[in-house]
TORDREN-42353 format. One line per 4 residues: their letters; for each residue x, y, z of C-alpha. Coordinates in pm, whole numbers. Example, Ala and Ser with C-alpha at 12.3 -4.5 7.8 and 13.67 -1.06 7.14 Angstrom:
2
AS) 1230/-450/780  1367/-106/714
This chain:
473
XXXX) 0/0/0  146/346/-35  -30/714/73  -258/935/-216
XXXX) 3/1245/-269  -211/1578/-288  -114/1866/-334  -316/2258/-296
XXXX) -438/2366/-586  -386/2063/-774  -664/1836/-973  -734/1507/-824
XXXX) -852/1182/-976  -844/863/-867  -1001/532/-977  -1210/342/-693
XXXX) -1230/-23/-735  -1455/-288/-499  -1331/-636/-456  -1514/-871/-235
XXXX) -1423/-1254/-176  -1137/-1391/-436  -1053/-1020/-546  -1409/-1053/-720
XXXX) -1574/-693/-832  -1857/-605/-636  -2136/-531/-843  -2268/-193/-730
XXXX) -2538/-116/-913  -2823/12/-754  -2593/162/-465  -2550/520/-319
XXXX) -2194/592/-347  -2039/842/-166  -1654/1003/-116  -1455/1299/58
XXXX) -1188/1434/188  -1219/1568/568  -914/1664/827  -977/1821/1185
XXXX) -1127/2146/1072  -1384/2018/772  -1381/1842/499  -1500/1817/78
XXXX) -1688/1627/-111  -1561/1465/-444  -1749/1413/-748  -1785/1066/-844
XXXX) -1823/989/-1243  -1740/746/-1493  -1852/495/-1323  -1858/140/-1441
XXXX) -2059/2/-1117  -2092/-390/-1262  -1766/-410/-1157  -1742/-196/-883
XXXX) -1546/43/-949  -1645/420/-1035  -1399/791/-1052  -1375/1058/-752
XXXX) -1226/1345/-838  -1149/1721/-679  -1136/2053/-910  -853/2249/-822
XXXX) -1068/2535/-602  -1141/2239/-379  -813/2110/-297  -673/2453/-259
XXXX) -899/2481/82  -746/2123/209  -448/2175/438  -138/2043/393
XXXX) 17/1723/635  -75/1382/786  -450/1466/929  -666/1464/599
XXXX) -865/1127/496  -1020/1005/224  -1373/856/306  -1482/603/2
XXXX) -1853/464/162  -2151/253/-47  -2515/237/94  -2671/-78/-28
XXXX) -3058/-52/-167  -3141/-293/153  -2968/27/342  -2643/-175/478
XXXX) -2379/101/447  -1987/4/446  -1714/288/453  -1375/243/409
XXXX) -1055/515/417  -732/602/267  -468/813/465  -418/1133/225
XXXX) -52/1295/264  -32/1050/601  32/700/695  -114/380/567
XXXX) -355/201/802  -596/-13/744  -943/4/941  -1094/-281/1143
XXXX) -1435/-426/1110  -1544/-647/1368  -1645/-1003/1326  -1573/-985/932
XXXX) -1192/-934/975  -976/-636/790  -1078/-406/465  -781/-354/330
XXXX) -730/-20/146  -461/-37/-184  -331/270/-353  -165/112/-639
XXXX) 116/285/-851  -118/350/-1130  -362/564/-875  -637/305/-847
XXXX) -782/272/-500  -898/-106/-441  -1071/-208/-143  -1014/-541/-80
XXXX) -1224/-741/222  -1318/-1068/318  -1695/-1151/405  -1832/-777/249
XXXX) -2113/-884/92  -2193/-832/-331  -2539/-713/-463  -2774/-986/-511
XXXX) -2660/-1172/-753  -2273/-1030/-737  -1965/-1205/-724  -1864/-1237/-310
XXXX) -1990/-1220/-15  -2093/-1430/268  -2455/-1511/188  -2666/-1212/408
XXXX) -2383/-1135/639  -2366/-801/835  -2083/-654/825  -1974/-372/1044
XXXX) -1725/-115/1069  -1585/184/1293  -1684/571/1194  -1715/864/1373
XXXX) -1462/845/1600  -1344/1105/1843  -1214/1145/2211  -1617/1170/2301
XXXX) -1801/972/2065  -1750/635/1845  -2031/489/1607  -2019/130/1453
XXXX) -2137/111/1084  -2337/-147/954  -2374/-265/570  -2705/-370/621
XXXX) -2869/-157/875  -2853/163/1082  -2572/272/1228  -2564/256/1623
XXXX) -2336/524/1837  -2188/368/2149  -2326/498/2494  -2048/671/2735
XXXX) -1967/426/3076  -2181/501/3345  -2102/411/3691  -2377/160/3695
XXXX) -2348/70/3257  -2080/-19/3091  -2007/161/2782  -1780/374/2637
XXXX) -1430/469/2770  -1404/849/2687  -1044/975/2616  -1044/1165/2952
XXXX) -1104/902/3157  -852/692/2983  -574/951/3044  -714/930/3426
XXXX) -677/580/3431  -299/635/3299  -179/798/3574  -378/613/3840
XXXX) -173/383/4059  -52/-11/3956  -228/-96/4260  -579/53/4175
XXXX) -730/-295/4179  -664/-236/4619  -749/111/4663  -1060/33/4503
XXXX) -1149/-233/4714  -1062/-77/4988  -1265/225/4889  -1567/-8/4853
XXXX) -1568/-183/5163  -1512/193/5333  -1793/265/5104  -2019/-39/5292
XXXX) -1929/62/5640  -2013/459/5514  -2340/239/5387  -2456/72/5721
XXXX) -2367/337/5987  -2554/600/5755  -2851/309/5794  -2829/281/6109
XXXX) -2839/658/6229  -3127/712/5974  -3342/450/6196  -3509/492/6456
XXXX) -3311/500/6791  -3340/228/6993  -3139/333/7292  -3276/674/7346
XXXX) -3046/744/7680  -2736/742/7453  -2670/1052/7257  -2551/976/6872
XXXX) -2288/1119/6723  -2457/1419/6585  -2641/1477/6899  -2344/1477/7079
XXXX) -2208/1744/6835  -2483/1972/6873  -2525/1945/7252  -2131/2048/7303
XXXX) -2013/2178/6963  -1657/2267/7088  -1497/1887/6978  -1156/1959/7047
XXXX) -922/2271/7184  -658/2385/7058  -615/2019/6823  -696/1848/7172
XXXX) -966/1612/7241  -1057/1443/7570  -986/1632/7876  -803/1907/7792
XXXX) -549/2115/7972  -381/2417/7838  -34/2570/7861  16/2994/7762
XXXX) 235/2788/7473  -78/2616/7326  -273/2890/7270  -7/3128/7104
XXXX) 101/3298/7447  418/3180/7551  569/3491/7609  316/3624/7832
XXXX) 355/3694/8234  111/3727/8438  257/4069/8563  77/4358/8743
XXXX) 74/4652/8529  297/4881/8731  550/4569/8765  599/4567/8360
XXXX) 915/4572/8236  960/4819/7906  1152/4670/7600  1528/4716/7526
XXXX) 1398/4931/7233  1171/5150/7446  1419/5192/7698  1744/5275/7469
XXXX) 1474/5579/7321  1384/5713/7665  1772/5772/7763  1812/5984/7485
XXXX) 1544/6209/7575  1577/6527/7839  1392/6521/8181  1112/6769/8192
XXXX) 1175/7109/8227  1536/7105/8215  1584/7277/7869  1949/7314/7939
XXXX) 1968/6974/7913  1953/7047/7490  2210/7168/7382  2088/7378/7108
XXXX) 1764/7505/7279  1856/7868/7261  1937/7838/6865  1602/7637/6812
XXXX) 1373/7863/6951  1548/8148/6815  1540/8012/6471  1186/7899/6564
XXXX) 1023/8244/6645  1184/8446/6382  1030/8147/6146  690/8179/6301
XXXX) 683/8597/6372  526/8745/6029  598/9161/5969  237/9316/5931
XXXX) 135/9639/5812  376/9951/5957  599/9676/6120  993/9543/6027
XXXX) 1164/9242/6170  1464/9231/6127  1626/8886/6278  2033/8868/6346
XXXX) 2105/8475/6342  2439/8566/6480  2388/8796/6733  2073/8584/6812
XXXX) 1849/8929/6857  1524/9036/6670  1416/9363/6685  1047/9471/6563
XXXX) 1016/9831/6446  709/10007/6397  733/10234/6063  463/10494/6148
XXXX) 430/10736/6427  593/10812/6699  496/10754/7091  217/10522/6969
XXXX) 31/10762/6779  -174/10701/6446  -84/10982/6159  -338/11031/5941
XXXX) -293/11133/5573  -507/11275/5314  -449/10984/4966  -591/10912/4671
XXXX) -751/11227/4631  -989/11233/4297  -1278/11442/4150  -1535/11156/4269
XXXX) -1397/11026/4596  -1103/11092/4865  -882/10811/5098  -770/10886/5475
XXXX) -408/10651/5509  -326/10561/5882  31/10478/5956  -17/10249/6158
XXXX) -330/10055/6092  -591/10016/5743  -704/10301/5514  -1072/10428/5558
XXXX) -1245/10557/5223  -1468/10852/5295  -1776/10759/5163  -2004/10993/4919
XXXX) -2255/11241/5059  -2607/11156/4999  -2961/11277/5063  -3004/11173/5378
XXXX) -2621/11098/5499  -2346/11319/5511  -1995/11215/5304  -1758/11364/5101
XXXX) -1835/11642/4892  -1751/11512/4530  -1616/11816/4263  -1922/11798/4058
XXXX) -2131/11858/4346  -1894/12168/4476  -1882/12304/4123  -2240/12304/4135
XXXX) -2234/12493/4493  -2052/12736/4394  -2256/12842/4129  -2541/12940/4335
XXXX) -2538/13245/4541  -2614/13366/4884  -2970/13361/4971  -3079/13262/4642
XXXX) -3398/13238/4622  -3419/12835/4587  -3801/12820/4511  -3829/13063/4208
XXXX) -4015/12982/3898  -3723/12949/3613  -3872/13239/3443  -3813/13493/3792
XXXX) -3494/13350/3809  -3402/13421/3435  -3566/13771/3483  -3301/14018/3575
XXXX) -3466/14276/3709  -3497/13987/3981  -3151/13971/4049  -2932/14135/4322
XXXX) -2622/14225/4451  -2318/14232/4253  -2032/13998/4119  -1669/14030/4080
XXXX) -1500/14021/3744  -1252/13810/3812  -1505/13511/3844  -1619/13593/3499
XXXX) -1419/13323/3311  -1432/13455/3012  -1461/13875/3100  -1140/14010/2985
XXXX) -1166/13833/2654  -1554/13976/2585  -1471/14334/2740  -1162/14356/2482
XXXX) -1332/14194/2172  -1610/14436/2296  -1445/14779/2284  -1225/14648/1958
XXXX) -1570/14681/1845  -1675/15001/2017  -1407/15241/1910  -1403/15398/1571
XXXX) -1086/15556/1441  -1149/15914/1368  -910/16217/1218  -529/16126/1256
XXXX) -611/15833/1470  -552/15445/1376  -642/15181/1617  -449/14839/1597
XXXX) -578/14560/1825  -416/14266/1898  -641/14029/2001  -400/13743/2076
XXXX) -199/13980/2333  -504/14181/2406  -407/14503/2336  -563/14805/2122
XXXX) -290/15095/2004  -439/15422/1899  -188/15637/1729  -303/16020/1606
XXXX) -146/16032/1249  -134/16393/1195  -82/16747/1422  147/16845/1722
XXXX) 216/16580/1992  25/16301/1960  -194/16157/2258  -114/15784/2302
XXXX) -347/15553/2467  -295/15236/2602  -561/14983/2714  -486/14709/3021
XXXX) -784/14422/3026  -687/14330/3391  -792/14616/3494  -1010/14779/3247
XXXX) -766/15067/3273  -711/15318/2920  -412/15501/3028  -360/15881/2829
XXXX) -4/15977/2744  -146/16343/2746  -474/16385/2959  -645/16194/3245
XXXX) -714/15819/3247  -1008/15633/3241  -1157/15280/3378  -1401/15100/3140
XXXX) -1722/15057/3298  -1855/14695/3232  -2061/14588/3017  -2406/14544/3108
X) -2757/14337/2957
């Protein structure tokens, strides 16, 4: 026998040919035939054709697209199976790119599977039996044959019936041996055979004292085991049964004394800390106490407002300063002075912000409101209709030029205006350094006048002097 080569991607045809007893062809006609290719992860179906089924034998064949999916190695097979018309089914395989074997039916002996150098496939058996009226067979015999077999499952074929699938073991039925419970039953001991037996006669005496607590007791004045349980359920101290007595040891406290607390010992640990600590209250006992605290207050001591600290490590002094007034006494200053409000600044504690004057408070006086003060006089009448207070003849008392913003200005563009150069006289005003120059052109000496706005005063180089009067509604 030698293995079908296949190859991916590669057309595959094969001849099948049946011999039953003496090599004799089975004649097939009449039968289902049936062939593929399968491996761990699925399988194909070939096409069978030119078949010639008188003398058993018929083609299978793969198209290239179908043995491209096939993987390569030993774990593909080649299943070649005929169902009879009487429904007897026999299957026999062909290793493909794997080992030869040959596959067992029971009772009828071997089917041997031939892969012959010319790439026929004959399957060759003793006791399969031919059509009716074939060549072979064994007169009605059934022949049977393993399929289906995995690590959970195994089903024996038969040529002239259904199939049956064998039942798993049971621990009452036998059946079965799954894969797993082989591999248990590899690494279970040689001497199995005694630990099972022993097993089962601990398994009889677990039998009859379970039987015998489940019945009725028939010597109620002694307490069963599972009364006795439940009426003390502390069975054994400290792994102790019986009548138990206890050491400190047993219980985890072997290094325990039954010493009054004021009697107690402290630990090497404890006591090695203690002697490196100073009694209380005798801070020369540290010899850097002075230096700590010192360093420790200037640390914790935080300059304000109006205060210094100034700390000298060295000299190990620090001196607070206060840096406003003198003898303790606050110094107020006017700050922040605007048109709308006005801060008072102490010097040695916060700022106050004088708030703004309202209806019914008093405050600070903002320029706005002063502006408007001061342009309402004494005694004004406050409750005049606008038109008496428009009407001049209304109005009293009198008014100094000099609040006049704009007087000297008006009273010089006003006599510009006034005077009118007569005979020999020119008048020149200057209105940006508000001055008017008469000169007399013509006759003996001329009279020169000479105007001052600040005081209304037209001065004569040859006669008295006058003051303007002002000028009036």
């Amino acid at each position: 026998m030698s293995v079908i080569k296949l190859r991916q991607g590669d057309d595959f045809r094969r001849r099948v040919r049946w011999l039953g007893v003496a090599s004799a062809p089975l004649n097939l006609a009449g039968y289902t035939l049936s062939a593929s290719i399968s491996w761990a992860g699925g399988s194909v179906a070939c096409v069978i054709d030119q078949q010639d089924l008188a003398n058993g034998q018929y083609d299978i064949s793969l198209q290239e697209e179908q043995t491209a999916v096939i993987p390569p190695g030993r774990l593909s097979k080649l299943s070649l199976r005929y169902v009879s018309p009487a429904g007897g089914t026999v299957t026999a395989f062909a290793d493909v790119e794997g080992l030869d074997r040959d596959v067992l039916m029971p009772g009828t002996g071997a089917i041997d599977v031939i892969v012959s150098d010319q790439g026929v496939i004959e399957i060759a058996a003793i006791g399969i039996p031919g059509p009716p009226g074939g060549g072979g067979g064994g007169g009605g015999a059934t022949n049977l044959s393993v399929i289906d077999r995995t690590a959970s499952a195994l089903t024996i074929a038969s040529d002239t019936g259904s199939d049956a699938a064998l039942p798993a073991a049971t621990g009452t039925l036998a059946g079965l041996m799954l894969a797993t419970d082989k591999a248990k039953l590899d690494t279970a001991p040689a001497d199995i055979g005694a630990a099972i037996a022993a097993r089962e006669t601990a398994g009889v005496a677990a039998s009859l004292m379970s039987g015998h607590l489940a019945a009725a007791d028939p010597h109620p004045q002694y307490a069963t085991p599972a009364e006795a349980a439940a009426a003390a359920p502390v069975q054994s101290v400290a792994g102790r049964t019986g009548a138990v007595t206890l050491a400190k040891g047993d219980v985890g406290l072997g290094n325990v004394d039954n010493t009054a607390d004021a009697n107690k010992p402290i630990s090497n640990a404890v006591s090695t800390a203690l002697a490196g600590k100073s009694d209380v209250g005798n801070a020369a006992a540290i010899s850097d106490f002075a230096e700590a605290v010192d360093d420790r207050v200037a640390a914790l001591l935080v300059a304000g407002s109006n205060v210094t600290l100034a700390y000298n490590d060295a000299a190990n002094t620090l001196t607070i300063s206060a840096t406003g007034g003198g003898g303790g006494a606050t110094n107020l200053s006017v700050a922040n002075r605007t048109a709308t409000a006005l801060d008072v600044a102490s010097d040695t504690g916060t700022d106050a912000t004088i708030p703004a004057a309202t209806g019914t408070l008093a405050g600070l006086m903002a320029a706005a409101d002063k502006a408007k003060l001061d342009g309402v006089a004494t005694s004004a009448t406050a409750n005049a209709t606008d038109a008496a207070l428009r009407d001049r003849a209304t109005h009293t008392g009198t008014q100094a030029s000099a609040t006049i913003s704009d007087f000297a200005e008006a009273v010089d563009d006003r006599v510009a205006s006034l005077l009118v150069a007569g005979a020999n006289i020119t008048l020149a005003y200057n209105d940006a350094a508000n001055t008017l120059t008469i000169n007399a052109a013509g006759g003996g000496a001329g009279t020169d006048l000479s105007y001052t706005a600040a005081t209304r005063l037209l001065e004569s180089s040859t006669g008295a002097d006058v003051t303007l009067p002002l000028v009036t509604s």
